[in-house]
Biopython code that builds the backbone (N, CA, C, O; Angstrom):
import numpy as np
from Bio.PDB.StructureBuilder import StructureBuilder

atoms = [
    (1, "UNK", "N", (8.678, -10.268, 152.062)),
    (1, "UNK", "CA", (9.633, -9.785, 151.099)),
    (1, "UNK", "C", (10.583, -10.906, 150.674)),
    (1, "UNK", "O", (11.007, -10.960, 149.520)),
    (2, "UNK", "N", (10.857, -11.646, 151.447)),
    (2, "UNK", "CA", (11.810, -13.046, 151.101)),
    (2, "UNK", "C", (11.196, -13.548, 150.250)),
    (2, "UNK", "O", (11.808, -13.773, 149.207)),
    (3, "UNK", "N", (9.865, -13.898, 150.326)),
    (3, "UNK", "CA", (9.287, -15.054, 149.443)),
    (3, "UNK", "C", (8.928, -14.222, 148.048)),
    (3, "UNK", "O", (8.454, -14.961, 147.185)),
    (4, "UNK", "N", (9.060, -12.854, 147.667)),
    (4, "UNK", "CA", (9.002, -12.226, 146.591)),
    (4, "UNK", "C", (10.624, -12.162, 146.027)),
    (4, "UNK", "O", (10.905, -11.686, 144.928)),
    (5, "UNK", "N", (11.233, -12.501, 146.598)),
    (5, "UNK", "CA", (13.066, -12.411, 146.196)),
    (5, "UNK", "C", (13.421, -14.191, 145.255)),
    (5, "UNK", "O", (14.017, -14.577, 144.250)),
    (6, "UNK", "N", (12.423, -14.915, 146.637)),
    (6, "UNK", "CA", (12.486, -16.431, 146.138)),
    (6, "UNK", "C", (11.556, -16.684, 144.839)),
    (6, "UNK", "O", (11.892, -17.367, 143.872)),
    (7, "UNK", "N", (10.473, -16.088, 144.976)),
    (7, "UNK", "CA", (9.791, -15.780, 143.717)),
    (7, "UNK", "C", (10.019, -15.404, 142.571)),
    (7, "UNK", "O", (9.368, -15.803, 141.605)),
    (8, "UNK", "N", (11.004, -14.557, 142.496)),
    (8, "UNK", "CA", (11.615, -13.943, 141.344)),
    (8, "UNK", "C", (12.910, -14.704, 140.441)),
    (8, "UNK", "O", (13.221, -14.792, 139.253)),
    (9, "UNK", "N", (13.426, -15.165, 141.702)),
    (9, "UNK", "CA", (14.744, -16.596, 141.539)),
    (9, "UNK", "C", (13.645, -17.439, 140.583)),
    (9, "UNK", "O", (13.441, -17.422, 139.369)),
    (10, "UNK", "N", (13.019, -18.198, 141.717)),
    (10, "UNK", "CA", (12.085, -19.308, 140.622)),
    (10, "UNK", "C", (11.834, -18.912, 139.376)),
    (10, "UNK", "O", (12.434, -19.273, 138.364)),
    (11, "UNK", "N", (10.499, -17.796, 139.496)),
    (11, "UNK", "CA", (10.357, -17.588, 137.859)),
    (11, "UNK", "C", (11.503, -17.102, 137.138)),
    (11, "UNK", "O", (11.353, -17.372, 135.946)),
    (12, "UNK", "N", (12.541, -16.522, 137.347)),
    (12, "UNK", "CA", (13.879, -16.699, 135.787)),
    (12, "UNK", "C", (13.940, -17.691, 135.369)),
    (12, "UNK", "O", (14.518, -17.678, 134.282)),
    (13, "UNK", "N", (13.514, -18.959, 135.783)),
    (13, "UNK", "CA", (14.297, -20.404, 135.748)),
    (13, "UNK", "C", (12.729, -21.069, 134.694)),
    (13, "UNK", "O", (12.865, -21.977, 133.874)),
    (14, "UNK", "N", (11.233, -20.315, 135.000)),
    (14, "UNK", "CA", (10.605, -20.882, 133.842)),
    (14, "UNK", "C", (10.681, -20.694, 132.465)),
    (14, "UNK", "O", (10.957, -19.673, 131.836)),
    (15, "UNK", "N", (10.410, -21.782, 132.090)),
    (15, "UNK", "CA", (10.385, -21.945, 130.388)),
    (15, "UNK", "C", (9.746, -20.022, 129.433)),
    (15, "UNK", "O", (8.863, -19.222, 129.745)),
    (16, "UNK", "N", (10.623, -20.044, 128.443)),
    (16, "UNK", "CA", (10.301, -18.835, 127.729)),
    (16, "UNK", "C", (8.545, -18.296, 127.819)),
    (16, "UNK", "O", (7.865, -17.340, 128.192)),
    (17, "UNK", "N", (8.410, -19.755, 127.146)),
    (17, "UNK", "CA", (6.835, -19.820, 126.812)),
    (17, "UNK", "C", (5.634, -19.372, 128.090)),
    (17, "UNK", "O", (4.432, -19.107, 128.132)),
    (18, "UNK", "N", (6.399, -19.441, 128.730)),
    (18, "UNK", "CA", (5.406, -18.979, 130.534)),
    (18, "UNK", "C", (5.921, -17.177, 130.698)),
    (18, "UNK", "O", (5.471, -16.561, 131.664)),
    (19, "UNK", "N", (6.577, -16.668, 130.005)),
    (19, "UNK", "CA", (7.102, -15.332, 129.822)),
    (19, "UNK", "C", (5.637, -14.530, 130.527)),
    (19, "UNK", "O", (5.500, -14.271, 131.723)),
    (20, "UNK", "N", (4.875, -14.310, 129.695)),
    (20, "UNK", "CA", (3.609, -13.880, 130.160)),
    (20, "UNK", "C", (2.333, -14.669, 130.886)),
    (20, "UNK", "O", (1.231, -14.175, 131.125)),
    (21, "UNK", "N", (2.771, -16.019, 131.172)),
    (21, "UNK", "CA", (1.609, -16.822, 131.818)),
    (21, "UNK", "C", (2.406, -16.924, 133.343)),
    (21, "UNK", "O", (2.681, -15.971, 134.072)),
    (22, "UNK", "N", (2.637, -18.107, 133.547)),
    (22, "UNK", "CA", (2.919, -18.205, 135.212)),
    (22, "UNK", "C", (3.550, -17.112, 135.604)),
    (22, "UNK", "O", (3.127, -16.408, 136.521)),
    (23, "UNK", "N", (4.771, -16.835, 134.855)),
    (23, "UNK", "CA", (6.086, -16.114, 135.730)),
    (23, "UNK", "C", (5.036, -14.782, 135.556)),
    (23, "UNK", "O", (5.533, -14.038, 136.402)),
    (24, "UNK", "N", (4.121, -14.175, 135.097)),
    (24, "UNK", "CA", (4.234, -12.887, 135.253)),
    (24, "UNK", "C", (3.097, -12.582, 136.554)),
    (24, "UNK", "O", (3.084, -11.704, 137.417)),
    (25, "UNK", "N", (1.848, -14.121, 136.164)),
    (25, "UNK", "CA", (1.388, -13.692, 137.299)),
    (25, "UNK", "C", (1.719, -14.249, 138.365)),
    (25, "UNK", "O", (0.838, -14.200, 139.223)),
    (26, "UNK", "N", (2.856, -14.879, 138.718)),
    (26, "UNK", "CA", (3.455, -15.276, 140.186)),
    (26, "UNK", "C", (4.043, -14.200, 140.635)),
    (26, "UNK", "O", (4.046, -13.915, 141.833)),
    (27, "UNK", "N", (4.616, -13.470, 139.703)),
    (27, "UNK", "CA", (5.079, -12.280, 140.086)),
    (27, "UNK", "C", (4.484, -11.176, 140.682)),
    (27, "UNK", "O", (4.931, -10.583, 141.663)),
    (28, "UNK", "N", (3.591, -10.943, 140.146)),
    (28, "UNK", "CA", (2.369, -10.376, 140.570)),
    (28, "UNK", "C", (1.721, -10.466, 141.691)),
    (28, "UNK", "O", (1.240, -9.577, 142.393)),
    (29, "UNK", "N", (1.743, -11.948, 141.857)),
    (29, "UNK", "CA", (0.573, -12.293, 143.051)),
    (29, "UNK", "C", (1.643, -12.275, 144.186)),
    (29, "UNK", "O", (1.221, -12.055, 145.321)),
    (30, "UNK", "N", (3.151, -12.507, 143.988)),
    (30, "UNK", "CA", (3.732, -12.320, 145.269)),
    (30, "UNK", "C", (3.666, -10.914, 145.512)),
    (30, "UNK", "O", (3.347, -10.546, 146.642)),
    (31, "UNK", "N", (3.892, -10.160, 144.719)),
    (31, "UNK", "CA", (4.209, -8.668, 145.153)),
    (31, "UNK", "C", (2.603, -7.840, 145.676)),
    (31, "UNK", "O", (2.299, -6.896, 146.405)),
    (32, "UNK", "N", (1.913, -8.794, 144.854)),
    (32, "UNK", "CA", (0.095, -8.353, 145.818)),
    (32, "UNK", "C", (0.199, -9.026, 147.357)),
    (32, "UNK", "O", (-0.353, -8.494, 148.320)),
    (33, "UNK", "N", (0.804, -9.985, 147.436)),
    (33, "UNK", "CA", (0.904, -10.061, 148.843)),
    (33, "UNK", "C", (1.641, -9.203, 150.033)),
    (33, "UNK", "O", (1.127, -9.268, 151.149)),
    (34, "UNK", "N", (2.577, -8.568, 149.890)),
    (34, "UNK", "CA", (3.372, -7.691, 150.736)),
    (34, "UNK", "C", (2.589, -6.267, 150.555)),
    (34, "UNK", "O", (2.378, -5.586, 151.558)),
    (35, "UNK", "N", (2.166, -5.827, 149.278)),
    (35, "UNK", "CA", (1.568, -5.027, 148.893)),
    (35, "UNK", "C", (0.428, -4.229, 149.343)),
    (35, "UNK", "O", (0.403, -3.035, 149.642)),
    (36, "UNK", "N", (-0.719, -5.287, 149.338)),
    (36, "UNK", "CA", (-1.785, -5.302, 150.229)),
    (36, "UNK", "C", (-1.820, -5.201, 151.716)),
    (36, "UNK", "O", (-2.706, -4.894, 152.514)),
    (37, "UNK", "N", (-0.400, -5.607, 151.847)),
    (37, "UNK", "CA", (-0.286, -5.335, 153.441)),
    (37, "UNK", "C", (0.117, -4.180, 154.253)),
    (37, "UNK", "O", (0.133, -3.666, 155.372)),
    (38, "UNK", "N", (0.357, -4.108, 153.315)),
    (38, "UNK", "CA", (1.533, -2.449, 153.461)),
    (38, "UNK", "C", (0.189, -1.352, 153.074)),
    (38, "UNK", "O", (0.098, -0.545, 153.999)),
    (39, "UNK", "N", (-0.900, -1.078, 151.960)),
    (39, "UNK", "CA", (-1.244, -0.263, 151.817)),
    (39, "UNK", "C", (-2.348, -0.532, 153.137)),
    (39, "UNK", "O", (-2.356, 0.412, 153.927)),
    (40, "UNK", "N", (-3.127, -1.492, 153.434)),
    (40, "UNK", "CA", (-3.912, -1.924, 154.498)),
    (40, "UNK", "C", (-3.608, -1.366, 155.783)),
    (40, "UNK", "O", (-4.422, -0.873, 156.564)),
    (41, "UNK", "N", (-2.436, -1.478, 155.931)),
    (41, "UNK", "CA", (-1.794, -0.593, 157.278)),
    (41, "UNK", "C", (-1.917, 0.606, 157.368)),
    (41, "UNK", "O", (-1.687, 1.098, 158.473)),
    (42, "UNK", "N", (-2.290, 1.428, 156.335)),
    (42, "UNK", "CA", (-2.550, 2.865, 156.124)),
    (42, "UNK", "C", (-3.753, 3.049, 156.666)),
    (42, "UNK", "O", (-3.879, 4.069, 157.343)),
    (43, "UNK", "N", (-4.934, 2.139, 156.521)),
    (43, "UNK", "CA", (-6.224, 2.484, 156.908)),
    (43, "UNK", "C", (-6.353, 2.636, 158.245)),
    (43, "UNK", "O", (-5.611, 2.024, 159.013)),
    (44, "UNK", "N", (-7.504, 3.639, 158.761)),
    (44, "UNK", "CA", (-8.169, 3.989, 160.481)),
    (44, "UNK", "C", (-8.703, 3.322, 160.859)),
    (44, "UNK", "O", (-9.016, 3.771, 161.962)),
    (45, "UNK", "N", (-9.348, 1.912, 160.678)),
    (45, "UNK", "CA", (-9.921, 0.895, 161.359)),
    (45, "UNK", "C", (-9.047, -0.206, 160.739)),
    (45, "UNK", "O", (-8.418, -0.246, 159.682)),
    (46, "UNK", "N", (-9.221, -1.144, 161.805)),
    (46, "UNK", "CA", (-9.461, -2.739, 161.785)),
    (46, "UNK", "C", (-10.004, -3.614, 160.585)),
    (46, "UNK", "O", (-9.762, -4.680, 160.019)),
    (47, "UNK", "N", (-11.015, -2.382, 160.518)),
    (47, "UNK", "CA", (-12.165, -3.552, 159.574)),
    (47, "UNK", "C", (-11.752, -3.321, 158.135)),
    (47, "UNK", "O", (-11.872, -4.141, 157.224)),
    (48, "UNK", "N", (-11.231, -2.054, 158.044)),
    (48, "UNK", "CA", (-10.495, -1.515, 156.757)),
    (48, "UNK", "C", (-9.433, -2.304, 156.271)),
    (48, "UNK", "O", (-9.348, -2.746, 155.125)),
    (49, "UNK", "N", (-8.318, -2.523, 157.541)),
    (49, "UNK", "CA", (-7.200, -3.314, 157.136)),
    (49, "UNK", "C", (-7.252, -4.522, 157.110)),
    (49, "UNK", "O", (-6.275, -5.135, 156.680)),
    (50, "UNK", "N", (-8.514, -5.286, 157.602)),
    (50, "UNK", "CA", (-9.274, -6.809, 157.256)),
    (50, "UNK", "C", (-8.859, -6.825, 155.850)),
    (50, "UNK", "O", (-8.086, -7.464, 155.138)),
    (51, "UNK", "N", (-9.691, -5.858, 155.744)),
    (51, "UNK", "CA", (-10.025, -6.483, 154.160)),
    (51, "UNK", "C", (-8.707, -6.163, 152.703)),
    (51, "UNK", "O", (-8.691, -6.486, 151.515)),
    (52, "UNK", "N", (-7.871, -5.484, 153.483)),
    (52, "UNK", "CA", (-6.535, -5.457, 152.686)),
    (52, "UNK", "C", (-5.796, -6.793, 153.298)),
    (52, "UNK", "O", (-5.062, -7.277, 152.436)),
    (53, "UNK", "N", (-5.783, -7.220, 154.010)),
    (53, "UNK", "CA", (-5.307, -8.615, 154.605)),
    (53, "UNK", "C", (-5.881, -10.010, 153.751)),
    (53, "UNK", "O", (-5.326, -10.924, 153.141)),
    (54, "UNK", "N", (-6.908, -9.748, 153.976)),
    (54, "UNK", "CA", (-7.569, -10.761, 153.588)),
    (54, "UNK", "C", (-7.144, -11.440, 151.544)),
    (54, "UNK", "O", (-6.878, -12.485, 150.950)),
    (55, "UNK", "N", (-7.420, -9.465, 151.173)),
    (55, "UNK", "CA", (-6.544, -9.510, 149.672)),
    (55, "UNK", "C", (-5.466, -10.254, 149.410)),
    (55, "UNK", "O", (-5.314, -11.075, 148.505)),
    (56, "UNK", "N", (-4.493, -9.819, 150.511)),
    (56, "UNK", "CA", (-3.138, -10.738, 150.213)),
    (56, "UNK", "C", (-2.979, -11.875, 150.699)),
    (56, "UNK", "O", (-1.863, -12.338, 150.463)),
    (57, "UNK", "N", (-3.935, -12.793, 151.541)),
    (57, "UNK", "CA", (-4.248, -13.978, 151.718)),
    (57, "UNK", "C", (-4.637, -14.545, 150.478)),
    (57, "UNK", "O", (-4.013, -15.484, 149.984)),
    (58, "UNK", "N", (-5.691, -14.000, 149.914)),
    (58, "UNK", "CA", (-6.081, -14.354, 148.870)),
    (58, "UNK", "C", (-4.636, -14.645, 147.288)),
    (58, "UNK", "O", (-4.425, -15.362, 146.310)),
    (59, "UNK", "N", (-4.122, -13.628, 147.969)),
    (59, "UNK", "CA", (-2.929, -13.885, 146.771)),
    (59, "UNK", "C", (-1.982, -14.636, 147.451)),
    (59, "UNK", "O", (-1.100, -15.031, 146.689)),
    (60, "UNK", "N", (-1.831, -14.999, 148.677)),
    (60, "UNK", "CA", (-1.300, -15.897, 148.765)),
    (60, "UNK", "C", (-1.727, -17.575, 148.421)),
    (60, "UNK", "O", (-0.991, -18.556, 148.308)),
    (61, "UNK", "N", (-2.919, -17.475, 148.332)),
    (61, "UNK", "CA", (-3.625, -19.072, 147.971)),
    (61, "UNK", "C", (-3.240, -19.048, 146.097)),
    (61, "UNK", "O", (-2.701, -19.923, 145.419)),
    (62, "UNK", "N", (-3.596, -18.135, 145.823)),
    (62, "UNK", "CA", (-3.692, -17.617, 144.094)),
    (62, "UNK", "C", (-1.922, -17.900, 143.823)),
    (62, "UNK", "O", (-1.643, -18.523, 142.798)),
    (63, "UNK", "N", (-0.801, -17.461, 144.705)),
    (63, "UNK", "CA", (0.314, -17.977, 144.235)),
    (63, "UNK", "C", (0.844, -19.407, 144.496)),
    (63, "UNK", "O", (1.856, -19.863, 143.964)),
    (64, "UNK", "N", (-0.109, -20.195, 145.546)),
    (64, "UNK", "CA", (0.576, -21.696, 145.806)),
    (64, "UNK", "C", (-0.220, -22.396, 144.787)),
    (64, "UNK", "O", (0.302, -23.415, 144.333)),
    (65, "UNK", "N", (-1.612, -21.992, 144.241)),
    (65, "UNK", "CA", (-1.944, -22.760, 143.128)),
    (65, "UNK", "C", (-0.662, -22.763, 141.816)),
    (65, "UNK", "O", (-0.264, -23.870, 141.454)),
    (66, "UNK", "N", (-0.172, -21.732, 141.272)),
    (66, "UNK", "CA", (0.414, -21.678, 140.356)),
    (66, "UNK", "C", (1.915, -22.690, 140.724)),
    (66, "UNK", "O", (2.607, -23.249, 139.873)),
    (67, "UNK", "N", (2.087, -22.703, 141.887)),
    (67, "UNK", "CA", (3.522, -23.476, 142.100)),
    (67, "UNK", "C", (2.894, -24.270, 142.007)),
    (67, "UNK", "O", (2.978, -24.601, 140.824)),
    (68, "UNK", "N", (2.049, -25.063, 142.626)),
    (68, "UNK", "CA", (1.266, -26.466, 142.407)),
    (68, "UNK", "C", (1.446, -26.551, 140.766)),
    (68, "UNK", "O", (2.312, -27.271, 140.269)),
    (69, "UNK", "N", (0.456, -25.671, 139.897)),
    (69, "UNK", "CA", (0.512, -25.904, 138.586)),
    (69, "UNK", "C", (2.283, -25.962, 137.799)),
    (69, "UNK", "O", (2.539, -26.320, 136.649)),
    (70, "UNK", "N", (3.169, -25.539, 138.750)),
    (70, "UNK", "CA", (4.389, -25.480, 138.321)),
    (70, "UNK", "C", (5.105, -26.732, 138.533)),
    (70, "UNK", "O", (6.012, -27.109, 137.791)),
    (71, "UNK", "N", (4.814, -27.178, 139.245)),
    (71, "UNK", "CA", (5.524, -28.373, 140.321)),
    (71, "UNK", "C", (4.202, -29.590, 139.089)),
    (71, "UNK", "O", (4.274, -28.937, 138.049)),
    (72, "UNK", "N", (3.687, -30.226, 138.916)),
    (72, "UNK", "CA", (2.841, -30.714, 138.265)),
    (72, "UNK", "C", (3.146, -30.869, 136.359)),
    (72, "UNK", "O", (2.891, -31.625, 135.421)),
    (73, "UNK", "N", (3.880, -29.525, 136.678)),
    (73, "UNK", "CA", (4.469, -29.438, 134.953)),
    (73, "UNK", "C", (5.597, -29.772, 134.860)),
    (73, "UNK", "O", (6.183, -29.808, 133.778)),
    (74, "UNK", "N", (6.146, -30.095, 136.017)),
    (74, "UNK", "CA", (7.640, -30.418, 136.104)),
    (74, "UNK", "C", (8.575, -29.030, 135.706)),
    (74, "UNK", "O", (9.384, -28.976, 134.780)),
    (75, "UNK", "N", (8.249, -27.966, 136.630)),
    (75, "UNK", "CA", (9.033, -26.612, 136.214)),
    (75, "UNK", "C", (9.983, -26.408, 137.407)),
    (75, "UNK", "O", (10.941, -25.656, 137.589)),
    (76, "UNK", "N", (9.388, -27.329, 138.140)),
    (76, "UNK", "CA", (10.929, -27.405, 139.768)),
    (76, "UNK", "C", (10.573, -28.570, 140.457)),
    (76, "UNK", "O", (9.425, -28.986, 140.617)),
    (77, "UNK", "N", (11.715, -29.124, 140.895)),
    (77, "UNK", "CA", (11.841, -30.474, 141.403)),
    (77, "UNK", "C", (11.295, -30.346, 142.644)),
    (77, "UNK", "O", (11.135, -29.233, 143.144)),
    (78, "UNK", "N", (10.934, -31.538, 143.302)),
    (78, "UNK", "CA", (10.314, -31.914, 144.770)),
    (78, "UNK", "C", (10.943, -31.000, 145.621)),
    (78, "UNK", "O", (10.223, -30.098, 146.047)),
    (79, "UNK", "N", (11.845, -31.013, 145.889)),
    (79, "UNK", "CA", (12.927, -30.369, 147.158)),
    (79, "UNK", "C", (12.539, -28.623, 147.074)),
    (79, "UNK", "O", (12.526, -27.932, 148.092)),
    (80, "UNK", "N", (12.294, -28.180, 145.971)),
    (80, "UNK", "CA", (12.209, -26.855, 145.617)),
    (80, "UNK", "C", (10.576, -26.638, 146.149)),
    (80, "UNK", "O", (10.499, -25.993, 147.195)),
    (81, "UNK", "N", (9.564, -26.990, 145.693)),
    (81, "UNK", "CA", (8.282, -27.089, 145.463)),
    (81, "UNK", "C", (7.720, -27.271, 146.782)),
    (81, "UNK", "O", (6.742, -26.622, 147.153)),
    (82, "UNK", "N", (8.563, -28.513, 147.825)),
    (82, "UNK", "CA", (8.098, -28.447, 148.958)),
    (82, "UNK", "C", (8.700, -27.191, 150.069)),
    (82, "UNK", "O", (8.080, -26.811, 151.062)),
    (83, "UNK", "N", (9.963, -26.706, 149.652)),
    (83, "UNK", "CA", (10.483, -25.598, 150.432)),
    (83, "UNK", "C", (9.766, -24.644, 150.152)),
    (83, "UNK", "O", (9.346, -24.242, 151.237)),
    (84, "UNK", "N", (9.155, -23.709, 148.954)),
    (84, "UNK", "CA", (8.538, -23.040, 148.260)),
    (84, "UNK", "C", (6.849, -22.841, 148.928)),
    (84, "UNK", "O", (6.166, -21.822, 149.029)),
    (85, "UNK", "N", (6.555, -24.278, 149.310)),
    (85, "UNK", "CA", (5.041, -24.521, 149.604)),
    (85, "UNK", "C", (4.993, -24.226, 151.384)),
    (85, "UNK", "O", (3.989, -23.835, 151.978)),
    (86, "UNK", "N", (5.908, -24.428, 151.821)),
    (86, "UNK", "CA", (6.637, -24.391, 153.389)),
    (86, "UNK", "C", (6.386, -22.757, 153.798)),
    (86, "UNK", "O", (5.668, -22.247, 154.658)),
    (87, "UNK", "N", (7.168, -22.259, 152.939)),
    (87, "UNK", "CA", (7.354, -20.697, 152.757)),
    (87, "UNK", "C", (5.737, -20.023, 152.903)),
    (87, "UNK", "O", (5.303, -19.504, 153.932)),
    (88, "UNK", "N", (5.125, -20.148, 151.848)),
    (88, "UNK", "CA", (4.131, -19.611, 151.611)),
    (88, "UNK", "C", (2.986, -20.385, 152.298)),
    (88, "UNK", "O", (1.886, -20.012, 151.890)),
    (89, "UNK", "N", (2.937, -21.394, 153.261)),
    (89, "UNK", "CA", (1.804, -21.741, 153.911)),
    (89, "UNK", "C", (2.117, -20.808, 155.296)),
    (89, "UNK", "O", (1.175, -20.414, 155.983)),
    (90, "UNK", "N", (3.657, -20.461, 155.676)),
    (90, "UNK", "CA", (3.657, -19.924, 156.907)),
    (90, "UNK", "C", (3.185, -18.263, 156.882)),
    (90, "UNK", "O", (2.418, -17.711, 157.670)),
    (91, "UNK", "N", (3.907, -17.659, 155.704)),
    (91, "UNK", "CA", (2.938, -16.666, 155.318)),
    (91, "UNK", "C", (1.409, -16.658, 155.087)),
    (91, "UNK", "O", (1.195, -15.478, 155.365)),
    (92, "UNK", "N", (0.283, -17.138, 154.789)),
    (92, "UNK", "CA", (-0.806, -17.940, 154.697)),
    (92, "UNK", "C", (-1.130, -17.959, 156.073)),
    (92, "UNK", "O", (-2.128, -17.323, 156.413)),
    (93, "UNK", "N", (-0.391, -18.651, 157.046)),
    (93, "UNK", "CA", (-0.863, -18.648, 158.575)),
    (93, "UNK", "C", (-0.749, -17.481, 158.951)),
    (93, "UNK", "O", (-1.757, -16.776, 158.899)),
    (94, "UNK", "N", (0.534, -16.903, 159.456)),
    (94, "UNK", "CA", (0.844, -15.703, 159.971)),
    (94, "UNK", "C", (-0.382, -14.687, 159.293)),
    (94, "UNK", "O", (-1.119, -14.283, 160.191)),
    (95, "UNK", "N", (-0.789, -14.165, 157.890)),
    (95, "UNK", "CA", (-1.794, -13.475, 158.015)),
    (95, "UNK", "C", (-3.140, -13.524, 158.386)),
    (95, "UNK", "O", (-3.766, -12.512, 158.704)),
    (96, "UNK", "N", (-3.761, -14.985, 158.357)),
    (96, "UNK", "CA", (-4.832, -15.588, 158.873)),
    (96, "UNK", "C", (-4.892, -15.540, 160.397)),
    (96, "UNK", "O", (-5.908, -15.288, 161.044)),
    (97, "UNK", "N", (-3.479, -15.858, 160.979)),
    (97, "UNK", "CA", (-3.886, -15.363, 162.373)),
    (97, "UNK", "C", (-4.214, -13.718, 162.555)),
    (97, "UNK", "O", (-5.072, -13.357, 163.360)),
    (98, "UNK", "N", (-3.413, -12.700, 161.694)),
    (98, "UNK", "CA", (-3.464, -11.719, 162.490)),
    (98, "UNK", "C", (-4.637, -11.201, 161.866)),
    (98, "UNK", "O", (-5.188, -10.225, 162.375)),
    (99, "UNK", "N", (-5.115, -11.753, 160.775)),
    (99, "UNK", "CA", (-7.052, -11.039, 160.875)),
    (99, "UNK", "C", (-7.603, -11.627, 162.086)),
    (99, "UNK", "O", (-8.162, -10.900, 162.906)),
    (100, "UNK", "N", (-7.482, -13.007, 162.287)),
    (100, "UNK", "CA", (-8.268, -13.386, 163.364)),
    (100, "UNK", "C", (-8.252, -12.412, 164.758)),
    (100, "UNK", "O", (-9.237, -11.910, 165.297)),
    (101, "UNK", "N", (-7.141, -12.325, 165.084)),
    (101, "UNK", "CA", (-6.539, -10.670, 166.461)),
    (101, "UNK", "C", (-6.959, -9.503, 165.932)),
    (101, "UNK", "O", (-6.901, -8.540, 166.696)),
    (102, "UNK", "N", (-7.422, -9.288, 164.693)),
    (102, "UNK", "CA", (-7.957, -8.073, 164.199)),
    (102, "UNK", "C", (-9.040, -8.273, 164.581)),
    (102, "UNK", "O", (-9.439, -7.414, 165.366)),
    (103, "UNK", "N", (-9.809, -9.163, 164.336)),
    (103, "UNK", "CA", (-11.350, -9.469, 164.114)),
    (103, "UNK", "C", (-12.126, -9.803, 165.866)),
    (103, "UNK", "O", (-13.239, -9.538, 166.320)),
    (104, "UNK", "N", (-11.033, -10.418, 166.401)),
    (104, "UNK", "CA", (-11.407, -10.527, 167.744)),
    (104, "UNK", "C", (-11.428, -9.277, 169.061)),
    (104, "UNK", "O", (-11.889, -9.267, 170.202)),
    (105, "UNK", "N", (-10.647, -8.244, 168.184)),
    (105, "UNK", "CA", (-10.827, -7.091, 168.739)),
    (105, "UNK", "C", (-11.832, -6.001, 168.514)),
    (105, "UNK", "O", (-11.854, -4.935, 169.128)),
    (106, "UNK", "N", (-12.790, -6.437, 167.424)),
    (106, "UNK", "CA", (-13.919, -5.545, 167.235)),
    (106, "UNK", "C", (-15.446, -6.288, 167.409)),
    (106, "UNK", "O", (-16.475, -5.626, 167.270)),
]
sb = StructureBuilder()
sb.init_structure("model")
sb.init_model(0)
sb.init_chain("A")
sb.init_seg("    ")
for serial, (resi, resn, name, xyz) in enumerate(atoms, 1):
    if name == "N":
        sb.init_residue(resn, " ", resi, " ")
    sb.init_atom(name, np.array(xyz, "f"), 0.0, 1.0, " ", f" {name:<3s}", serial, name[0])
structure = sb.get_structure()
């Protein structure tokens, strides 16, 4: 949920012209990340909530490309881009481990 708060900070700050390109799907892809996790937790197996995990892994790789593509366009300075990339690789781990404890239990 932090990194969808920090997400939302960042994109106000892109250019008009990204209105409907980056900012909407960064927006997006952060809120598919908490998202997916939350409905995944609803499911009766393991193997069910794999694969809602795995979704928001996936949107977590799908949102550090776009900061990459942001950071590259010069849409936030070094200091921002590497705190930003910090953020979202530990999220990135933390769910990759806990499929792995999912996966090692079936």
């Amino acid at each position: 949920m932090d990194l969808i708060d920090e997400n939302y900070l960042f994109t106000s700050t892109l250019p008009d012209y990204e209105r409907y390109g980056l900012r909407t799907q960064m927006n997006r892809c952060s809120v598919s990340i908490a998202s997916n996790i939350s409905e995944g937790s609803s499911k009766r197996t393991d193997k069910h909530f794999v694969k809602y995990l795995e979704d928001s892994l996936g949107s977590a790789y799908e949102w550090e490309t776009q900061l990459v593509v942001c950071f590259r366009q010069d849409f936030l300075s070094e200091d921002v881009y590497l705190s930003l990339e910090s953020k979202v690789q530990k999220v990135q781990s933390k769910i990759s481990n806990f499929i792995d404890r999912l996966d090692s239990n079936n």
